[in-house]
C-alpha angles and dihedrals in degrees: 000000000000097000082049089053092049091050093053106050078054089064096060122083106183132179135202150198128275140004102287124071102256102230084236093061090043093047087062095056090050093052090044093236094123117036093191159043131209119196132217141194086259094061099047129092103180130304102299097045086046087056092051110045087049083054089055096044091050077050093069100056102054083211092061085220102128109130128236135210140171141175102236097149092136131237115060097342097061111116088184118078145188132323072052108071116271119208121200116252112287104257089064082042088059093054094072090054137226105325103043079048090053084042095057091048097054084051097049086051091053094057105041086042086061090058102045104265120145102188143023117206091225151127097086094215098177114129102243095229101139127071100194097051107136099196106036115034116121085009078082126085097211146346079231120086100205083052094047102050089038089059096031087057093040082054100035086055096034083056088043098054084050094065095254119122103236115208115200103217147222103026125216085015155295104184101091097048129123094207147035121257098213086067102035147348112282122201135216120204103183129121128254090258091058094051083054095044105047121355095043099043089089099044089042079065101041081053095048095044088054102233121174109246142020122182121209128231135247087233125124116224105190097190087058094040124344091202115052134025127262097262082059104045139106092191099068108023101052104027099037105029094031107038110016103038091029093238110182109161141086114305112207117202110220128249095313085212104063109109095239084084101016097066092061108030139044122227101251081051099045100043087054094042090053097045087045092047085051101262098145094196132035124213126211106163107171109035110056078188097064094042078066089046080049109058089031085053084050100052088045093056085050094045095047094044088250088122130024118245084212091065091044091053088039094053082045098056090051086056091049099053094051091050081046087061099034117025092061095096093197097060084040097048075046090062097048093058127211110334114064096183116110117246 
């Protein structure tokens, strides 16, 4: 059961506010019940307190193993700003093709690799098809499939070869949406041949292409499961993103605390319905007090047979072969070629 306890403090990613580390948050990563941190725009100060508050927080693993994560798509969701190199939103990026888009990733690896950072939750690889959509919009490369998959692949891999874990969101897709789901709960109607058809051609090629991480969405697909959002279900994460795209990476929860999935789930709920679906890390981004709900929530389900130890060490093993990849800085420093300076 310890090793059980240590993997699944791997599979949390929490956040937290402000620009200095809180000693309760701290207190997690010593105790190894959260293996990673995720920044905002809350917690930077400008590129070299940034740098130094990522190093502190590395300090206080001695492995330095802690893993590090950020949202720098560019346009309007970038929490790094200038000095640091600011891309348009997606969608201009697009415009310049693949090679400008696999271009930009590789400079945006160079960058966050300087810092510290080990993954970027981006490419946005939701289909733009609705106009009204309050959340997605320019984050989006394209309102056509074939053009998003072709640009978020060019990105995921430009990001890759820069030493930064990439992650493809929000599977099985955002992009048709009429609301947000940090705010609610959307819902998809559409049949399984239009998921195919539209919303899965670019995963099916992030897949393909073998990049390191994809995120599920906060999105209900009745005609996948008419109960539980994607993130939750074992009808779409195993069965659709697994078996049928060949998925094998590593699969991201969102935030856990957007109120898509928190309200209608608890924490303790929603954390053991995400590991059991196939999500192998969890992200809570706001409450450092529900990270730990969270974890404790995780070992009870072990401990009661309401979640098998053999997915946790399998979702941790997933976790453990990407740091192996992309928390080791001199192979990193060795990608991004001969200038280190950002820009």
């Amino acid at each position: 059961m310890r090793d059980v306890r240590q993997a699944i403090g791997e599979l949390i990613v929490g956040g937290f506010a402000g620009k200095e580390i809180p000693e309760d948050f701290a207190r997690l990563v010593r105790e190894r019940k959260v293996g990673g941190a995720i920044l905002f725009a809350r917690n930077i100060d400008g590129v070299e307190q940034v740098a130094g508050l990522v190093a502190a927080l590395q300090a206080l693993r001695p492995e330095r193993d802690l893993w590090m994560a950020i949202d720098q798509e560019g346009g309007r969701v970038a929490r790094l700003k200038a000095p640091f190199p600011e891309l348009p939103p997606m969608r201009a990026l697009g415009a310049h093709g693949e090679a400008r888009a696999r271009a930009a990733g590789r400079m945006l690896a160079r960058g966050l690799a300087m810092l510290g950072f080990h993954q970027d939750y981006a490419p946005v690889l939701d289909v733009d098809t609705n106009p009204a959509n309050p959340v997605i919009g320019d984050r989006a490369f394209s309102d056509d499939p074939a053009r998003v998959a072709a640009l978020g692949v060019a990105l995921a891999l430009g990001l890759e070869e820069g030493g930064v874990a990439s992650c493809g969101k929000h599977f099985p897709g955002h992009g048709d949406t009429s609301k947000d789901s940090h705010l609610e709960l959307p819902r998809l109607d559409h049949d399984l041949e239009r998921l195919r058809r539209v919303e899965l051609v670019p995963f099916a090629a992030a897949a393909r292409a073998g990049i390191a991480s994809i995120m599920t969405a906060h999105v209900l697909f009745p005609a996948l499961d008419p109960d539980h959002p994607a993130t939750l279900s074992e009808h779409v994460i195993e069965p659709l993103l697994r078996r049928e795209l060949g998925f094998s990476g590593v699969i991201v929860s969102d935030d856990l605390e957007m109120k898509a999935v928190a309200d209608h789930y608890g924490i303790e709920d929603s954390a053991v319905r995400a590991i059991r679906a196939g999500c192998d890390q969890l992200l809570i981004c706001h409450q450092v007090e529900l990270q730990a709900t969270a974890y404790e929530a995780l070992i009870h389900a072990v401990e009661d047979g309401a979640l098998a130890s053999a997915r946790v060490l399998e979702a941790a093993a997933r976790v453990a072969a990407m740091k192996a990849r992309f928390c080791r800085l001199d192979a990193r420093l060795a990608a991004l070629g001969a200038s280190w300076a950002i820009g």
